[in-house]
LUMGULUM-484475 format. One record per residue (C-alpha): residue in three letters; x, y, z. Coordinates in steps of 0.001 Angstrom, whole numbers. Example, Ala and Ser with C-alpha at 12.3 -4.5 7.8 and 13.67 -1.06 7.14 Angstrom:
<recs>
REC   type        px        py        pz
REC    ALA     12300     -4500      7800
REC    SER     13670     -1060      7140
</recs>
This chain:
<recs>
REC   type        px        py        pz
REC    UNK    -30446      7417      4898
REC    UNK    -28142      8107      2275
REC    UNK    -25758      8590      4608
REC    UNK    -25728      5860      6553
REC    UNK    -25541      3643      3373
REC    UNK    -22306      5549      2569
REC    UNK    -20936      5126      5791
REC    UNK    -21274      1654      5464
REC    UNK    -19987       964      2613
REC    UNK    -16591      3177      2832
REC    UNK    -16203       605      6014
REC    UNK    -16814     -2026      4111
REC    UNK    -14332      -810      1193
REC    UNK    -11986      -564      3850
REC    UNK    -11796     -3804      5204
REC    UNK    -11468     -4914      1488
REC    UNK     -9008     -3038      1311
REC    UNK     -7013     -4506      3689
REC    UNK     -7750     -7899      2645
REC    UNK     -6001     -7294      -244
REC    UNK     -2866     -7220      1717
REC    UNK     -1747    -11076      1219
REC    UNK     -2666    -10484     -2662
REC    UNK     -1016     -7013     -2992
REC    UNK      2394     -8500     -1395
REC    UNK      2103    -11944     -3701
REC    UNK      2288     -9502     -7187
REC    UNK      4681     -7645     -5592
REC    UNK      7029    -10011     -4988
REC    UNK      6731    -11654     -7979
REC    UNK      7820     -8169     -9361
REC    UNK     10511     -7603     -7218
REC    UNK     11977    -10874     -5967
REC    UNK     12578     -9296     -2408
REC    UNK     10438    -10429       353
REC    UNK     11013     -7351      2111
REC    UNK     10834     -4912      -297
REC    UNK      7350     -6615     -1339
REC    UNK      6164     -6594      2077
REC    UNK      6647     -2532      2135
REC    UNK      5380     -2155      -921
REC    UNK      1847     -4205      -191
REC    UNK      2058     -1994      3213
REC    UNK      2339      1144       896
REC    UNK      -342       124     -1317
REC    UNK     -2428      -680      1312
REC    UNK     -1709      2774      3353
REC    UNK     -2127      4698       210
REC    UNK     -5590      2942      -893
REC    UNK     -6878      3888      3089
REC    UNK     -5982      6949      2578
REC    UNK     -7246      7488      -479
REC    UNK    -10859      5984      -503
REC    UNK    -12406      8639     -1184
REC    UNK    -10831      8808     -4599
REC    UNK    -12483      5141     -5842
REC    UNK    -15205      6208     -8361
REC    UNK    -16038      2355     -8879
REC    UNK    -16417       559     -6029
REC    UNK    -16581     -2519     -7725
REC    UNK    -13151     -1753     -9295
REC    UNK    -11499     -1986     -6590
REC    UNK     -8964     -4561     -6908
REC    UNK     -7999     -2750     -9871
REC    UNK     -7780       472     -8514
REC    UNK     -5100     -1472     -5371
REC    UNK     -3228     -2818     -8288
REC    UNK     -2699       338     -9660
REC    UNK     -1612      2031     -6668
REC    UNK       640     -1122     -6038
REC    UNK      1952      -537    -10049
REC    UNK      2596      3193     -8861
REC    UNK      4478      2563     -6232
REC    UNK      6722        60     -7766
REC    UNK      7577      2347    -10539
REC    UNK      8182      4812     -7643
REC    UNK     10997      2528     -5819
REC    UNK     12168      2043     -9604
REC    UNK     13381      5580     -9815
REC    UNK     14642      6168     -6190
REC    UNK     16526      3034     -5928
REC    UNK     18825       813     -8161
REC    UNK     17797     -3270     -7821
REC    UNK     20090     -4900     -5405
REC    UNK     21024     -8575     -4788
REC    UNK     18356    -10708     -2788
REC    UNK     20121    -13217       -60
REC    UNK     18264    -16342       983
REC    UNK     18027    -17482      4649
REC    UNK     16634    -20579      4332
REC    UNK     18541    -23573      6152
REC    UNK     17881    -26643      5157
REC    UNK     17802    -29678      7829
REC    UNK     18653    -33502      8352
REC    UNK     15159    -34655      8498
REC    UNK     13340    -36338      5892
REC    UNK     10553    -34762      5173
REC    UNK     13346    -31619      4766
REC    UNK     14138    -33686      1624
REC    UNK     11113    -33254      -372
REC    UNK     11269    -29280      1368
REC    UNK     14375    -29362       -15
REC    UNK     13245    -30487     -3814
REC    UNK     10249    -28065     -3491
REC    UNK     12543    -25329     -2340
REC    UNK     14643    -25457     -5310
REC    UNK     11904    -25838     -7673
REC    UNK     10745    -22587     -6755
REC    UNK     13920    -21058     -6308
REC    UNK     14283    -22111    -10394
REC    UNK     10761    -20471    -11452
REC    UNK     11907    -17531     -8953
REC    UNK     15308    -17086    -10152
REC    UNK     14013    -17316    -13759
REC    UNK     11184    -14631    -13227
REC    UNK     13370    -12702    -11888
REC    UNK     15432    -12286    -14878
REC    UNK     12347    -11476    -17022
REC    UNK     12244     -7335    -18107
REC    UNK     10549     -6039    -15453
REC    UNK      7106     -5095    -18045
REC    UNK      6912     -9037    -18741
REC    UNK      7220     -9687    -15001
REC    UNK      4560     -7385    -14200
REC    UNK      2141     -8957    -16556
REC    UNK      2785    -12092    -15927
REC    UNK      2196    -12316    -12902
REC    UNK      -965    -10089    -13260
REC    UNK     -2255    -13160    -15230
REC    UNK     -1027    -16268    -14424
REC    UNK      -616    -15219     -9924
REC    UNK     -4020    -13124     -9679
REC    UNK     -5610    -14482    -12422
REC    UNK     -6814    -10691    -13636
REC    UNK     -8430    -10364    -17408
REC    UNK     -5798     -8658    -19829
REC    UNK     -8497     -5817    -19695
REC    UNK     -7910     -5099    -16101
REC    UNK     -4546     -5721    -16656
REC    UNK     -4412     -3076    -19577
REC    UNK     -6125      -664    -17262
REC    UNK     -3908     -1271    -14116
REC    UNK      -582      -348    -15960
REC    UNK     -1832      1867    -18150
REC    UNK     -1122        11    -21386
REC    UNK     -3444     -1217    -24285
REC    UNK     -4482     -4278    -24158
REC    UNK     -2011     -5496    -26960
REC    UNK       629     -4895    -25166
REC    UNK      -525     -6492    -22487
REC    UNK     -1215     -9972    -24635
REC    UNK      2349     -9542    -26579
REC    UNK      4227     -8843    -23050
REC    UNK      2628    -12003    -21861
REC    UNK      3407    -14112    -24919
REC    UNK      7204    -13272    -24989
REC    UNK      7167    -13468    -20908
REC    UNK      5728    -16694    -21102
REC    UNK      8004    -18048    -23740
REC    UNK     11024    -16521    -22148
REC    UNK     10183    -18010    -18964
REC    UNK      9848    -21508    -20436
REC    UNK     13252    -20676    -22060
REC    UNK     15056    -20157    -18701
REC    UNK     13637    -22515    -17145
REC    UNK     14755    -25547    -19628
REC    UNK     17846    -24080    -19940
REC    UNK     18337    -24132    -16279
REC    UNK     16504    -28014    -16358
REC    UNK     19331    -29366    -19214
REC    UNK     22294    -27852    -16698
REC    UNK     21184    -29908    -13488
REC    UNK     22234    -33525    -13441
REC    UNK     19519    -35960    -14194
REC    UNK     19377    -38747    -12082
REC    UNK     21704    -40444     -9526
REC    UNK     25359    -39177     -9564
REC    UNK     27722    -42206    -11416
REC    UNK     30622    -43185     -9422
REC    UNK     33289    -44175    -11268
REC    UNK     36437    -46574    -10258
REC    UNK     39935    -45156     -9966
REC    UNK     42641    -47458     -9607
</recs>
C-alpha cells in the first residue's frame, strides 16, 4: 500500500513541478531582464527539480524548494557569464488600439528598465515578494539569507525602484508637445 501511495504522489509532485514552469520563468526574468535567458533558466529549474525529486524532504515545500533550485542556477550563470545587453523586438503598428499597446509597452519597459538597474540581491527579493507574493520567511529560506536581510533588501529595493522610476517620470514630457511660431 505504501507503495502505491508513494508512487502517486512523486507523480503528482511531478506534474507540480512542471506547473511551476510559467512561475519559475516570471522570477527569472524579473532577475535577469532577458526573455531568453529566463526561459532556460525556468527550463533548468524545472529539469533539475525532475531530476531531483527524490531529494524534496517536504513535499509541501515545494515551491520553495523550485525557487531555490531556480536561485542556484542563477547564481550559476552569474559566475560563467558576464550580463550582456538585452535588444527589444517589438514593432509597434499604425492601428489604434497599437496606441494604448504602445503606452502600456512603455510603461513596462520603465518598471523593466528600472528593475533592471536594481543590485541584483534587491532584484531577487523583490520580485520574490511583490511577483510571487512569497512570505519573507520563504524568501529567507530560498536564498539562504536571514530574514532581515530579506526585509532591509526589500525596503531599499523598493525605495530605489520608486527612485528610478520618478526620475525617469520628471524626464518624459508631460502632456501635448507646444508648437511654437517661427517667423
Amino acid at each position: 500500500m505504501k507503495l502505491i501511495d508513494r508512487l502517486c504522489t512523486n507523480r503528482q509532485q511531478r506534474k507540480q513541478i512542471a506547473a511551476a514552469r510559467t512561475r519559475l520563468y516570471r522570477v527569472a526574468l524579473a532577475w535577469c531582464g532577458d526573455a531568453m535567458l529566463a526561459d532556460d533558466l525556468a527550463q533548468e529549474a524545472v529539469s533539475l527539480g525532475l531530476q531531483k525529486i527524490h531529494q524534496l524532504r517536504e513535499p509541501e515545500r515545494l515551491n520553495a524548494w523550485l525557487y531555490s533550485i531556480l536561485n542556484n542556477c542563477w547564481k550559476t550563470h552569474l559566475r560563467r557569464q558576464r550580463p550582456h545587453e538585452d535588444l527589444d523586438d517589438e514593432m509597434i503598428g499604425d492601428t489604434p488600439a497599437a496606441e494604448v499597446s504602445a503606452g502600456r509597452l512603455e510603461t513596462v519597459q520603465r518598471v523593466r528598465s528600472a528593475v533592471a538597474r536594481l543590485p541584483v540581491d534587491q532584484r531577487r527579493v523583490l520580485s520574490l515578494v511583490d511577483l510571487e507574493g512569497m512570505a519573507y520567511c520563504e524568501v529567507a529560506e530560498v536564498l539562504d539569507v536571514p530574514i532581515g536581510t530579506v526585509m532591509s533588501r526589500l525596503h531599499r529595493g523598493r525605495r530605489a525602484l520608486l527612485g528610478l522610476l520618478e526620475s525617469t517620470q520628471r524626464t518624459q514630457p508631460v502632456g501635448k508637445p507646444v508648437l511654437r511660431r517661427v517667423k
